[in-house]
PDB file of N, CA, C and O in Angstrom:
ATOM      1  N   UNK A   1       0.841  -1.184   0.000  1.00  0.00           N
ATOM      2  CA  UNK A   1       0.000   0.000   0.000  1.00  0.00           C
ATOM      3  C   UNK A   1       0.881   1.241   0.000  1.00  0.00           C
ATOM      4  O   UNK A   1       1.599   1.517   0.961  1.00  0.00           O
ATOM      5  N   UNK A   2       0.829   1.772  -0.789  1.00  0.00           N
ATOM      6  CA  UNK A   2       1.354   3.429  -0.932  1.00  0.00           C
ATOM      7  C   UNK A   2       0.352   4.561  -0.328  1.00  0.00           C
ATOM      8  O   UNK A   2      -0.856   4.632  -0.554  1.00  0.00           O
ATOM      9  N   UNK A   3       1.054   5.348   0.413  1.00  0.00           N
ATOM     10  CA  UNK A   3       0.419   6.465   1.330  1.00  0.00           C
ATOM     11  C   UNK A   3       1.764   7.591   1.510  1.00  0.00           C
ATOM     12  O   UNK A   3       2.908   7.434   1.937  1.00  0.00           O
ATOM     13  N   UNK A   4       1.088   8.677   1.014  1.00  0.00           N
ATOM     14  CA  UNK A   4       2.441   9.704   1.420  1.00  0.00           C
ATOM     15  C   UNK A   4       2.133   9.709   2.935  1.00  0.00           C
ATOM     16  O   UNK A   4       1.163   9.259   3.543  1.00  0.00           O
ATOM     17  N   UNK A   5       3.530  10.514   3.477  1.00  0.00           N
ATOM     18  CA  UNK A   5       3.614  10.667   5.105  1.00  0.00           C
ATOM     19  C   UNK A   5       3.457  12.072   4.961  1.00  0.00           C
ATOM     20  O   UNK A   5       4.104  12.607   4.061  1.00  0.00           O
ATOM     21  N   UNK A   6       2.733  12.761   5.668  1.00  0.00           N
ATOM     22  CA  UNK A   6       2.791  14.207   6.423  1.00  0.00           C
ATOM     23  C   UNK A   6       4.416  14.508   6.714  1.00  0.00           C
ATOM     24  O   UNK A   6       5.337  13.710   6.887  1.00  0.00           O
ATOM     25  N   UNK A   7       4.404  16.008   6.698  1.00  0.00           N
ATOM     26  CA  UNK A   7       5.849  16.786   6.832  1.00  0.00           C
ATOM     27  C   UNK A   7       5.805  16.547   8.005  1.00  0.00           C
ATOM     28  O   UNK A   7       6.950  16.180   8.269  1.00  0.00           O
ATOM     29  N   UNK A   8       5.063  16.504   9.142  1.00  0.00           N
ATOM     30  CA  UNK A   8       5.365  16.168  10.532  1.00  0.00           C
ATOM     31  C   UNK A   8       5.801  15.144  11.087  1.00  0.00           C
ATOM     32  O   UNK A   8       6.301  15.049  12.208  1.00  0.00           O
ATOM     33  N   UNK A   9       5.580  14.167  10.137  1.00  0.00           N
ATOM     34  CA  UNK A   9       6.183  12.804  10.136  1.00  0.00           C
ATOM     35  C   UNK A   9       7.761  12.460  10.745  1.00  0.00           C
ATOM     36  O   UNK A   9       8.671  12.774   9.978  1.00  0.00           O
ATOM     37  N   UNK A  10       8.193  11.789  12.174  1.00  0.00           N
ATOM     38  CA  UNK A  10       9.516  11.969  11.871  1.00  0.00           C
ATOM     39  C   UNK A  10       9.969  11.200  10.855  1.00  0.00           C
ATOM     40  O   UNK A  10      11.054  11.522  10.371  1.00  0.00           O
ATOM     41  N   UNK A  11       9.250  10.012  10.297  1.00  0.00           N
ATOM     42  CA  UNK A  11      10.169   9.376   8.797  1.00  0.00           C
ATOM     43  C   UNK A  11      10.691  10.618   7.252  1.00  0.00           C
ATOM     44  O   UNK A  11      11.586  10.823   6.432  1.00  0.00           O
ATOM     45  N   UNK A  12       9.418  11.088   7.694  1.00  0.00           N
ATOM     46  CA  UNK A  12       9.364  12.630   6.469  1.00  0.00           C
ATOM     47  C   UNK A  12      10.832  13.109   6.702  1.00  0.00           C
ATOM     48  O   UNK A  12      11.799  12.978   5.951  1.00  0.00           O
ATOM     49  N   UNK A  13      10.750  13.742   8.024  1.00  0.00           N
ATOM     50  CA  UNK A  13      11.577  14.378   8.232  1.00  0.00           C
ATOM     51  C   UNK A  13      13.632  14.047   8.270  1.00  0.00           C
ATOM     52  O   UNK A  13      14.631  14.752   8.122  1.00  0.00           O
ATOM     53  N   UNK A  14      13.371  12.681   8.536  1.00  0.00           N
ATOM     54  CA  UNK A  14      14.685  11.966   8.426  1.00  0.00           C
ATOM     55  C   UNK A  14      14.988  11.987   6.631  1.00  0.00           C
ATOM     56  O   UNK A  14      15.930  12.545   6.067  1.00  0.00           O
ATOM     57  N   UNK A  15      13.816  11.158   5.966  1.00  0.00           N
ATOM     58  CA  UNK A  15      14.523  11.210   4.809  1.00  0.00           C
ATOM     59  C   UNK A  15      14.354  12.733   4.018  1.00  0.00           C
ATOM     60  O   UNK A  15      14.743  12.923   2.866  1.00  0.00           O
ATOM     61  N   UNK A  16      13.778  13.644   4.768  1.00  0.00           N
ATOM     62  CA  UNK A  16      14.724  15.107   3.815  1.00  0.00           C
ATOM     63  C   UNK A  16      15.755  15.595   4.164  1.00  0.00           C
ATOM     64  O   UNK A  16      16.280  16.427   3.424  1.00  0.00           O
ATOM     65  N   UNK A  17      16.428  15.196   5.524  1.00  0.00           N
ATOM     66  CA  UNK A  17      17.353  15.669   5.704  1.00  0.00           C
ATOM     67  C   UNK A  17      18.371  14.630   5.596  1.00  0.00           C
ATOM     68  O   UNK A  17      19.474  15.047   5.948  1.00  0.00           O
ATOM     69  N   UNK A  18      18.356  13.407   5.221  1.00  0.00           N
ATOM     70  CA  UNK A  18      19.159  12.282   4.685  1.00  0.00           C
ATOM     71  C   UNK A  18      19.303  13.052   3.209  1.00  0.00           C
ATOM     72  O   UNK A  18      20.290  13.764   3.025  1.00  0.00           O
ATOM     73  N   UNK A  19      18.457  12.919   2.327  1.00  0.00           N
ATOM     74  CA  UNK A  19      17.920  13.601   0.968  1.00  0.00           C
ATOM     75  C   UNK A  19      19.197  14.994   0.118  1.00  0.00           C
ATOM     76  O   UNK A  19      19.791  15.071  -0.957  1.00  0.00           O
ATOM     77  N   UNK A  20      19.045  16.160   1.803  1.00  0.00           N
ATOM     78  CA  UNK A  20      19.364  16.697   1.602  1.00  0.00           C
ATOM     79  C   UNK A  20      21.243  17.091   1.771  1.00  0.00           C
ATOM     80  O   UNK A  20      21.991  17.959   1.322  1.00  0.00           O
ATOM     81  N   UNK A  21      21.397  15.801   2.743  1.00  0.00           N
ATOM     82  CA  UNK A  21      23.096  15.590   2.876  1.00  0.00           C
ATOM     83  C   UNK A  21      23.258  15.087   1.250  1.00  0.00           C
ATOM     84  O   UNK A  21      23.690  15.912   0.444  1.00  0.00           O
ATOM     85  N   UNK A  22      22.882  13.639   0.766  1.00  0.00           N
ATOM     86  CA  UNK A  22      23.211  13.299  -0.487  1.00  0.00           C
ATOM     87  C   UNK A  22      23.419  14.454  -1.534  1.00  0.00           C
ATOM     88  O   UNK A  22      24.570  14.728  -1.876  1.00  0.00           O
ATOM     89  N   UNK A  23      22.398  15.108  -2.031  1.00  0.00           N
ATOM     90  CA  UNK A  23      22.669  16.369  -2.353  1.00  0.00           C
ATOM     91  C   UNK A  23      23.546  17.344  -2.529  1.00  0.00           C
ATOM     92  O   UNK A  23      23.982  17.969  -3.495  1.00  0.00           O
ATOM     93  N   UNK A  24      23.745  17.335  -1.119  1.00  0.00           N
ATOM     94  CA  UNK A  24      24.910  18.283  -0.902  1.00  0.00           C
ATOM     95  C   UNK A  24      26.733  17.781  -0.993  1.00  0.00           C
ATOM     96  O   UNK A  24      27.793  18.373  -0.788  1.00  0.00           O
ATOM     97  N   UNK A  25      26.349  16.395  -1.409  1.00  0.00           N
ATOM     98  CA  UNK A  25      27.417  15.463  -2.065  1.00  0.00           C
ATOM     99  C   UNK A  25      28.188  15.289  -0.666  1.00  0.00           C
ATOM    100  O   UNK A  25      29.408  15.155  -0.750  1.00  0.00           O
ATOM    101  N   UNK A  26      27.549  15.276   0.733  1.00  0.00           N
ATOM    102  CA  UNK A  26      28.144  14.402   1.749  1.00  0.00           C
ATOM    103  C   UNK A  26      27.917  12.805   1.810  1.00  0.00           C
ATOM    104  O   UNK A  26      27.038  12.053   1.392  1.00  0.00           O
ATOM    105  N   UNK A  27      29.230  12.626   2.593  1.00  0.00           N
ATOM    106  CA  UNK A  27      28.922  11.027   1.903  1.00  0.00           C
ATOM    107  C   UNK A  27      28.057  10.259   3.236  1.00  0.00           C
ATOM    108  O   UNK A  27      28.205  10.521   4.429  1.00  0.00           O
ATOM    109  N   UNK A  28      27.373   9.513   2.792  1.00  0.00           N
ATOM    110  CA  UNK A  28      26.246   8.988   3.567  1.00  0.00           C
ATOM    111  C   UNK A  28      26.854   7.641   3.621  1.00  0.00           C
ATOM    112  O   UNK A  28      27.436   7.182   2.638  1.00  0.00           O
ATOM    113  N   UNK A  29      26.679   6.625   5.350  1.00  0.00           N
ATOM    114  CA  UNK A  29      26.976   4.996   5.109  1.00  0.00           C
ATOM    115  C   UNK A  29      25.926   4.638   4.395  1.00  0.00           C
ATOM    116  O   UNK A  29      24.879   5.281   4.322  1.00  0.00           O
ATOM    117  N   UNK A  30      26.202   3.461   3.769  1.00  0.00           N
ATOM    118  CA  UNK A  30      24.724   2.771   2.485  1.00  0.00           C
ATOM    119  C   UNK A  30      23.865   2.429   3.805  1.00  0.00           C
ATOM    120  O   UNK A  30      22.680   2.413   3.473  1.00  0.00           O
ATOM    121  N   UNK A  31      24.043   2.102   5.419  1.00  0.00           N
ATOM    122  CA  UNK A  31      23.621   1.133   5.984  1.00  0.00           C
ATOM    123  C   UNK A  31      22.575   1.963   6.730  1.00  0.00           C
ATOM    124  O   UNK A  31      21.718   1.396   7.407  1.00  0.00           O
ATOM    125  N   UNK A  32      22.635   3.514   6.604  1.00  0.00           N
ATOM    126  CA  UNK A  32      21.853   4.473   7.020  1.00  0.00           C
ATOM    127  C   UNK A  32      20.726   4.751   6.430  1.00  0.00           C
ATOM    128  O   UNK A  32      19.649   5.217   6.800  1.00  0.00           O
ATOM    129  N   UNK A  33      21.194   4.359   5.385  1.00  0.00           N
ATOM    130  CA  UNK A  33      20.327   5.117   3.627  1.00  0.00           C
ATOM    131  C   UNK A  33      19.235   3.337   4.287  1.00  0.00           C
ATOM    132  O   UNK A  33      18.277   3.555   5.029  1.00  0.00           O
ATOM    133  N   UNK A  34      19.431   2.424   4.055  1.00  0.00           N
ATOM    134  CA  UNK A  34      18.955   1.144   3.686  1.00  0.00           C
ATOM    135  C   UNK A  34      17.854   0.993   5.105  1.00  0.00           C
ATOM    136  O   UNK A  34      16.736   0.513   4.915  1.00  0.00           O
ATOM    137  N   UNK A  35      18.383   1.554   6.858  1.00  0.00           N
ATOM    138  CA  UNK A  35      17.497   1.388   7.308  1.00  0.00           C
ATOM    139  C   UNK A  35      16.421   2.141   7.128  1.00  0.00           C
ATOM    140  O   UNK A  35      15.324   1.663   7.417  1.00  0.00           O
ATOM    141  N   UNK A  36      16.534   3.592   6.567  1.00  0.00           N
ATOM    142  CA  UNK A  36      15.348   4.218   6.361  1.00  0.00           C
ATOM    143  C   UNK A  36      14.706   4.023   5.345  1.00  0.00           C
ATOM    144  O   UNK A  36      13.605   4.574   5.330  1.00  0.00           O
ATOM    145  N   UNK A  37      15.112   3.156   4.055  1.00  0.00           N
ATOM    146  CA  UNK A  37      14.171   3.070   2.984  1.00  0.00           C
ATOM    147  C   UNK A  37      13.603   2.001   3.693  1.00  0.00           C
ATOM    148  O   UNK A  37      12.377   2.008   3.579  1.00  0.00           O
ATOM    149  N   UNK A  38      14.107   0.940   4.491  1.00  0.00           N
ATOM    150  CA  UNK A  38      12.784  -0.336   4.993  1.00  0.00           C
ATOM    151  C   UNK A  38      11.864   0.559   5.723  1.00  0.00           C
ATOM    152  O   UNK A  38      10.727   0.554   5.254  1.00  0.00           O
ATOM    153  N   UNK A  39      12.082   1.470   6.936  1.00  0.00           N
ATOM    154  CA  UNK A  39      11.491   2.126   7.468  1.00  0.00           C
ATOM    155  C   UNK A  39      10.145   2.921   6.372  1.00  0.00           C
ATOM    156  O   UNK A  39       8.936   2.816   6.579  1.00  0.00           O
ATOM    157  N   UNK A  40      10.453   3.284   5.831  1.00  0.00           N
ATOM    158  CA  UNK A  40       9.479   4.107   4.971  1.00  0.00           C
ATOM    159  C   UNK A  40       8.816   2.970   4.385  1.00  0.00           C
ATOM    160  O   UNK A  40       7.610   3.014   4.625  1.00  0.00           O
ATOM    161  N   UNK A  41       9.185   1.898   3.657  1.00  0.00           N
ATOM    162  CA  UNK A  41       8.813   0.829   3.053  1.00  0.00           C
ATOM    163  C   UNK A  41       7.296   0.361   4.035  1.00  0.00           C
ATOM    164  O   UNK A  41       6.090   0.386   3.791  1.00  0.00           O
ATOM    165  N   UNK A  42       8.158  -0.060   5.252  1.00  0.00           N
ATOM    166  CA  UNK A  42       6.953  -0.418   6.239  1.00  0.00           C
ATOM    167  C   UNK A  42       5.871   0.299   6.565  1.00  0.00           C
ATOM    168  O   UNK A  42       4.742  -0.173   6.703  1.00  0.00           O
ATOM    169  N   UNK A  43       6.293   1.869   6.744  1.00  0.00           N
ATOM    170  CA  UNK A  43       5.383   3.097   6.506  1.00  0.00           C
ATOM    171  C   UNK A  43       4.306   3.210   5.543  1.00  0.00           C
ATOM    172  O   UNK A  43       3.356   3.890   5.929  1.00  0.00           O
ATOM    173  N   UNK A  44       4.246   2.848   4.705  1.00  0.00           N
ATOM    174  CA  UNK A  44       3.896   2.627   3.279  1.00  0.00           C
ATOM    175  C   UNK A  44       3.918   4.045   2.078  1.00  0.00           C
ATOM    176  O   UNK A  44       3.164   4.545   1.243  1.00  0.00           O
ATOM    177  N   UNK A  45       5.372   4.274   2.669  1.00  0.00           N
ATOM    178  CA  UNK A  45       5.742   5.434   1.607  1.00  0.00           C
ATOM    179  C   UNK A  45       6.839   5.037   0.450  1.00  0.00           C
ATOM    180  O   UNK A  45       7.995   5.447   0.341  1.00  0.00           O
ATOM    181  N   UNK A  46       6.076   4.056  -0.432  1.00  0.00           N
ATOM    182  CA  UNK A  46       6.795   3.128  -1.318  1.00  0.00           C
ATOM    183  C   UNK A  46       7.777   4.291  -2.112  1.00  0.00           C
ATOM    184  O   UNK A  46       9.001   4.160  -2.152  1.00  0.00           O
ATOM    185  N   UNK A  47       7.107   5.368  -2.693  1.00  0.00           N
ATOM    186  CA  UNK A  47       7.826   6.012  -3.705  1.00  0.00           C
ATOM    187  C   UNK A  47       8.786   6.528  -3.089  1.00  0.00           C
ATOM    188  O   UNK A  47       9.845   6.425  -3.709  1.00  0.00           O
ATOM    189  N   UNK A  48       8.880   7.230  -1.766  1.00  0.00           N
ATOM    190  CA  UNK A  48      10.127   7.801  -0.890  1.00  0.00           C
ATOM    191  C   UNK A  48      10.853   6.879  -0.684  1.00  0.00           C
ATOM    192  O   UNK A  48      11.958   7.272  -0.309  1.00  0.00           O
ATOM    193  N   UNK A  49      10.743   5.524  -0.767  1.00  0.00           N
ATOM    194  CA  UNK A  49      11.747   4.532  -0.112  1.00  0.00           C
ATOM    195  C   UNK A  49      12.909   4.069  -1.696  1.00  0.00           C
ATOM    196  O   UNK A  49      14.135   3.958  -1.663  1.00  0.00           O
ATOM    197  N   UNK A  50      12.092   3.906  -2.794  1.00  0.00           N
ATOM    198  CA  UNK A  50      12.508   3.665  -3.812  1.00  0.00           C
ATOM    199  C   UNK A  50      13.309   4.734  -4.250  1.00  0.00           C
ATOM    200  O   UNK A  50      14.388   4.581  -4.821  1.00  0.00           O
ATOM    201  N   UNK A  51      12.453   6.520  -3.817  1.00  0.00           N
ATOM    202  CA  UNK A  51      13.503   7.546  -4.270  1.00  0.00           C
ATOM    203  C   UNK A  51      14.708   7.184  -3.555  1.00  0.00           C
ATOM    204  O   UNK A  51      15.568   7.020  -4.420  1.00  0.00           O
ATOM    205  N   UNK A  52      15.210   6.974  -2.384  1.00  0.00           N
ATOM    206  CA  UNK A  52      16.141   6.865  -1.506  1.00  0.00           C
ATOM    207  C   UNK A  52      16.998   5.906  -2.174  1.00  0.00           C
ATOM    208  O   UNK A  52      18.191   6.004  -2.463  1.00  0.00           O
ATOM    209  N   UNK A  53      16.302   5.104  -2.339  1.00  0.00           N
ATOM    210  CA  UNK A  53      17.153   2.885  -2.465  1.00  0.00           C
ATOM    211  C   UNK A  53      17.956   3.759  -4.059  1.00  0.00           C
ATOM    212  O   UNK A  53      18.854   3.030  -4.480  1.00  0.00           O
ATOM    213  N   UNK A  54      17.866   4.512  -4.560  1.00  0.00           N
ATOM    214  CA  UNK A  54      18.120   4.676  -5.437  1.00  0.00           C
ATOM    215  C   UNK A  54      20.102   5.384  -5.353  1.00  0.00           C
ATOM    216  O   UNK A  54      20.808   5.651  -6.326  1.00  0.00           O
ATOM    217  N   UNK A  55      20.405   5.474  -4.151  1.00  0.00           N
ATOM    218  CA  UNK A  55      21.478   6.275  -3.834  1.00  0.00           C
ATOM    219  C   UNK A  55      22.326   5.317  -3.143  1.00  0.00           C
ATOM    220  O   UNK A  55      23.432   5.640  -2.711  1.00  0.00           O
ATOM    221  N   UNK A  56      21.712   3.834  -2.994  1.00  0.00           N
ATOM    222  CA  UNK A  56      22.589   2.776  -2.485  1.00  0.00           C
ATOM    223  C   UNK A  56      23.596   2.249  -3.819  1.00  0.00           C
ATOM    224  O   UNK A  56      23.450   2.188  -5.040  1.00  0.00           O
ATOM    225  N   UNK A  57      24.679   1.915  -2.849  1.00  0.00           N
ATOM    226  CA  UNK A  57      25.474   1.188  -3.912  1.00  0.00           C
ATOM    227  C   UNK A  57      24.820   0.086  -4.450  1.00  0.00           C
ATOM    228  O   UNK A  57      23.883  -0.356  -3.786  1.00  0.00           O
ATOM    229  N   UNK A  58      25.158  -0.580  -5.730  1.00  0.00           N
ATOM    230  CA  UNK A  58      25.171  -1.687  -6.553  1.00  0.00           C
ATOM    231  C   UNK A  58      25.513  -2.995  -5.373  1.00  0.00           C
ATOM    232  O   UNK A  58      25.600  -4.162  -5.753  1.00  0.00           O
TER     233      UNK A  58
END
C-alpha cells in the first residue's frame, strides 16, 4: 500500500534531511540510507523509499 507521510512525520523528516546531505554530495553509510528506505517501506511510503534505495550502492 502506498500512502504519502505528512511533513510532521519523523520518517518525512529523516529522509529530507538524509535527501538533503546526499545532495549536498556528503557522503552517507549505504547502511543508514537502507534502514530508512525499509522504514518508509513499512510506513507505506513506497515512492520515498525507492527515491532513496536509489542512492545505495550496486
Amino acid at each position: 500500500m502506498f500512502r504519502p507521510l505528512p511533513e510532521s512525520d519523523p520518517l518525512a523528516r529523516e529522509f529530507t534531511e538524509i535527501m538533503k546531505q546526499i545532495e549536498a554530495g556528503q557522503p552517507m553509510h549505504p547502511m543508514e540510507i537502507w534502514e530508512l528506505v525499509v522504514q518508509l517501506r513499512e510506513a507505506g511510503a513506497i515512492g520515498w523509499a525507492n527515491r532513496l534505495a536509489e542512492h545505495l550502492p550496486d
